[in-house]
C-alpha positions in Angstrom: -3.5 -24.1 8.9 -1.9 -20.7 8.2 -3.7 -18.1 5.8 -2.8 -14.7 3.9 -4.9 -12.5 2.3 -4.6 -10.2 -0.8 -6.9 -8.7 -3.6 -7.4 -10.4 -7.3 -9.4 -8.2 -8.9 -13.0 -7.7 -6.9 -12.2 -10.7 -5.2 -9.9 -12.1 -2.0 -7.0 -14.2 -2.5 -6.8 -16.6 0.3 -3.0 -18.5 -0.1 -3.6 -21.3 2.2 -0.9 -23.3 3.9 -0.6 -26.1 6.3 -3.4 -28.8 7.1 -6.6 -29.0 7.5 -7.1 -30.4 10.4 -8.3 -29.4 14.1 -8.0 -25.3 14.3 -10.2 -24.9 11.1 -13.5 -23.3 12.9 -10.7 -20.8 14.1 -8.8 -20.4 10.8 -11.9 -20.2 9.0 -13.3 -17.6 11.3 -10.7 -15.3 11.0 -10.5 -15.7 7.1 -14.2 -14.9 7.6 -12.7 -11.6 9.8 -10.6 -10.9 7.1 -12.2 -10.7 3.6 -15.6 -9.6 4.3 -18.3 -9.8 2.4 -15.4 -10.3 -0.9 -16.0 -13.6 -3.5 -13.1 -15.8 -2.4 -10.5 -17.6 -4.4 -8.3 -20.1 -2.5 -5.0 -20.4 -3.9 -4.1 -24.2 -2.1 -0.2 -24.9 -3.3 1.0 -25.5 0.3 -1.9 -27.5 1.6 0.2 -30.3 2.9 -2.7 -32.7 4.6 -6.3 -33.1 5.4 -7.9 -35.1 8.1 -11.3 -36.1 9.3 -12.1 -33.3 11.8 -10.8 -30.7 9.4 -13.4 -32.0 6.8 -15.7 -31.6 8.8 -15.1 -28.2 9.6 -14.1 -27.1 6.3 -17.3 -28.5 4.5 -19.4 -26.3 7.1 -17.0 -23.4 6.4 -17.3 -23.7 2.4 -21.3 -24.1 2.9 -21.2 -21.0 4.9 -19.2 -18.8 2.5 -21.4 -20.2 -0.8 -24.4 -18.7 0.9 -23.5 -15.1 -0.4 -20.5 -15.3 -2.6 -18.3 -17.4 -5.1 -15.7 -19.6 -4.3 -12.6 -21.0 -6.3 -9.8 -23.2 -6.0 -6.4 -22.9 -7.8 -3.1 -24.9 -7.3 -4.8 -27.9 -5.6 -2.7 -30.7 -4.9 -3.7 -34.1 -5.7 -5.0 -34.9 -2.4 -7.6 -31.7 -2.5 -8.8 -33.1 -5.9 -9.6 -36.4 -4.0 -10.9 -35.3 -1.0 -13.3 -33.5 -3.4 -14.1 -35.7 -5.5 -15.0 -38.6 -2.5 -16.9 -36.0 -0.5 -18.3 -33.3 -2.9 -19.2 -31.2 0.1 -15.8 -30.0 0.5 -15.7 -28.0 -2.5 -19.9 -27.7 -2.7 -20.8 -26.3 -5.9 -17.1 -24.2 -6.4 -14.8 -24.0 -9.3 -11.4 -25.4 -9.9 -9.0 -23.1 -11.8 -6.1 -26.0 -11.8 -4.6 -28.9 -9.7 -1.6 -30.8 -10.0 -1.2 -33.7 -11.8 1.6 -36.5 -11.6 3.7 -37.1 -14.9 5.6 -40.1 -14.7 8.7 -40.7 -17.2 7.9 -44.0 -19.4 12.2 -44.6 -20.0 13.8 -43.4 -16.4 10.1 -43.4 -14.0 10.9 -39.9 -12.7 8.0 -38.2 -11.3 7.1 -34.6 -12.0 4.0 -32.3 -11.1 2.4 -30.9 -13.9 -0.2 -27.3 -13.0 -3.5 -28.5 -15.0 -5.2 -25.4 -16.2 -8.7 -24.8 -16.2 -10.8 -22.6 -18.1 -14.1 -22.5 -19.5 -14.5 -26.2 -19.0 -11.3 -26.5 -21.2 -7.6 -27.9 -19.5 -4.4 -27.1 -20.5 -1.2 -28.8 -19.5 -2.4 -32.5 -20.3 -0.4 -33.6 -22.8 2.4 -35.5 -22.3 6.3 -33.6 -22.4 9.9 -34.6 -22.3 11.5 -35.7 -19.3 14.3 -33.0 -18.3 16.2 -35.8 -17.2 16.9 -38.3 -20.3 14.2 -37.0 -22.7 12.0 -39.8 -22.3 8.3 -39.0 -22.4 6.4 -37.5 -19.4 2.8 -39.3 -19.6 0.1 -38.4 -16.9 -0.4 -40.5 -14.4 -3.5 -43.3 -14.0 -5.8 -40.1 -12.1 -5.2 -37.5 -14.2 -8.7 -39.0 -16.4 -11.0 -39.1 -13.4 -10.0 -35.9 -12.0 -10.3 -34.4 -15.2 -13.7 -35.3 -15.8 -14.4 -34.6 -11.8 -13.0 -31.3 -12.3 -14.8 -30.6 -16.1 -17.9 -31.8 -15.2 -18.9 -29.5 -12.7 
């Protein structure tokens, strides 16, 4: 996994690319090297995969970081949503500012990702659009519910 580092406000932006996977004690630490003592918001839009030994490491990493600051998640894709959601630890007790969500076309089945916006337990971005392609109806897909109410309910 690759990082970069800029300011939001009081706070780091960490964009995060790559997997998760076997370097993340040595990503992590060096995000550690980088931002200080700063609150951290994660910014996860090129996150392409997540495996087992990077779960580990990044649930230790996340615990680590929650001990003196706040953490939050933006652009998740669908498979940080899950990973969350089937092992709370990965995320701990951190906010989600929006995820991806799959709109599927109910006339020609085109796919399309949709940024879900969160704020003050309140999403945008749920309701269902035209398809750019034939004007059919974009609906959200069968996990846009249960990651909703993962991501609300927290």
């Amino acid at each position: 996994m690759k990082f970069k580092v800029s300011a939001v406000g009081d706070a780091a932006l960490v964009l995060l690319s790559g997997d998760i996977d076997s370097d993340i004690d040595d990503v992590t630490s060096a995000i550690d090297a980088a931002v200080g003592t700063k609150d951290l918001v994660f910014d996860c839009q090129d996150l392409r995969r997540i495996n087992s030994i990077g779960v580990k490491g990044w649930i230790g990493a996340v615990h680590r970081w929650s001990q003196a600051r706040t953490l939050a998640f933006r652009n998740c894709p669908h498979s940080f949503i899950d990973m969350s959601i089937m092992v709370p630890a990965f995320i701990g007790e951190s906010a989600i500012q929006s995820f991806h969500a799959t709109f599927k076309c109910d006339n020609c089945h085109r796919e399309a990702l949709t940024l879900i916006e969160i704020q003050d337990r309140k999403a945008t971005g749920t309701q269902p659009s035209v398809c750019g392609k034939c004007g059919g109806r974009m609906l959200p897909g069968v996990d846009l519910e249960s990651d909703l109410e993962f991501v609300l309910n927290r």
